[in-house]
C-alpha positions as CSV (number, residue, x, y, z in Angstrom):
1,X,-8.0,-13.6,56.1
2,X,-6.9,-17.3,57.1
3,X,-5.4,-20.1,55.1
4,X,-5.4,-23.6,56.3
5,X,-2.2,-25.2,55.5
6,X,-2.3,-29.0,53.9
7,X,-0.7,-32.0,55.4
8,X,1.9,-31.9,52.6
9,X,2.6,-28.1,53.0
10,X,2.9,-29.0,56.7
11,X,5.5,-32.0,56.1
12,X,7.3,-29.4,53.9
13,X,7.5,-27.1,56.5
14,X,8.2,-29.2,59.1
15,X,10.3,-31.2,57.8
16,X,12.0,-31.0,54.7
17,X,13.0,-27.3,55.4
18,X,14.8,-28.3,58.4
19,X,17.2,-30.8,56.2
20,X,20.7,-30.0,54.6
21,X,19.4,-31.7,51.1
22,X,16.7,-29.0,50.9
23,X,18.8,-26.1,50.7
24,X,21.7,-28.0,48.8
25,X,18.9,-28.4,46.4
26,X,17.6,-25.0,46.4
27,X,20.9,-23.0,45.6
28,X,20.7,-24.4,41.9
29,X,17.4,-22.5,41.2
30,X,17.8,-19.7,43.9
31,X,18.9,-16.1,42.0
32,X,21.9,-15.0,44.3
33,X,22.2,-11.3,43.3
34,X,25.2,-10.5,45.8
35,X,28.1,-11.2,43.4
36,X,30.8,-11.6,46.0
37,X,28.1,-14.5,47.7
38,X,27.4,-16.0,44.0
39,X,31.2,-16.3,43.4
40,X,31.7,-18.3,46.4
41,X,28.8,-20.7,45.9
42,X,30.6,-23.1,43.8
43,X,28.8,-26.6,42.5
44,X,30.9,-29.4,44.4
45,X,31.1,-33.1,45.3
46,X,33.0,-32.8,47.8
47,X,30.4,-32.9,50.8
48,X,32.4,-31.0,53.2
49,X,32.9,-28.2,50.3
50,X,28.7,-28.7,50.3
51,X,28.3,-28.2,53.3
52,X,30.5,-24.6,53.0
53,X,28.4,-23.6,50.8
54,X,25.5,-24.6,51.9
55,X,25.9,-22.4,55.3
56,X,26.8,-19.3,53.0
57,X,23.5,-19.9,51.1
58,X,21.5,-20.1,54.2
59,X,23.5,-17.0,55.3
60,X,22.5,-15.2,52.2
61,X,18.9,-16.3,52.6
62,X,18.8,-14.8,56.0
63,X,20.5,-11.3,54.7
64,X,18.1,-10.7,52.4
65,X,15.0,-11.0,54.7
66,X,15.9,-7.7,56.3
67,X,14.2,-6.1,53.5
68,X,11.1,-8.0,54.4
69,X,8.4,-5.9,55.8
70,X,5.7,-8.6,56.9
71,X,7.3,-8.6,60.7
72,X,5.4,-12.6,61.2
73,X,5.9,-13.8,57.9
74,X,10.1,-12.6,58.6
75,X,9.9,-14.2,61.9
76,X,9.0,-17.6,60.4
77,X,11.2,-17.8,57.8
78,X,13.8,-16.8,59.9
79,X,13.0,-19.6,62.4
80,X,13.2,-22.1,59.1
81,X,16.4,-21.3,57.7
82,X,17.7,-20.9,61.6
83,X,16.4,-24.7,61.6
84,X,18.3,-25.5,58.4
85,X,21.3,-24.0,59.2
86,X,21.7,-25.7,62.9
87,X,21.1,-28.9,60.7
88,X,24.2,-28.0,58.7
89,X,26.4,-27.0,61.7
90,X,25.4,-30.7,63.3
91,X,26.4,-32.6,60.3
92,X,29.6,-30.4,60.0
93,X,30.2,-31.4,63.4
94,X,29.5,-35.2,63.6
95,X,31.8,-35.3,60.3
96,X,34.5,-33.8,62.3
């Protein structure tokens, strides 16, 4: 079975999973069930302190995939939160 993907799934994909926003957005409504990982994801203004947390989130995300079995469906969400995350390590860096 094939799906065709729409032009506004494909922006998504494309492009607004690969931004520091998206993820700083998603940690609100994202169930974190590692306490230890929920305890250090703090809300924050600070955008350095965002940015922190952010990785960790992104970092979590990536821990729990291992439990994925779909081997292509793990390989592309891998590749999207490995885009996110080298987003967040550039904007850590340019801030110095």
């Amino acid at each position: 079975d094939r799906c065709c993907i729409s032009s506004k799934g494909r922006f998504h994909l494309s492009v607004i999973t690969g931004t520091f926003q998206y993820y700083d957005a998603m940690i609100v409504d994202t169930p974190i069930l590692d306490s230890e990982v929920k305890n250090s994801i703090k809300e924050d203004g600070n955008i350095d302190r965002r940015l922190d947390r952010t990785s960790k989130f992104v970092t979590y995300l990536l821990e729990c995939l291992s439990s994925l079995a779909n081997q292509d469906g793990k390989a592309q969400i891998e590749a999207y939160l490995a885009n996110g995350f080298n987003r967040i390590e550039v904007i850590k860096s340019e801030r110095g």
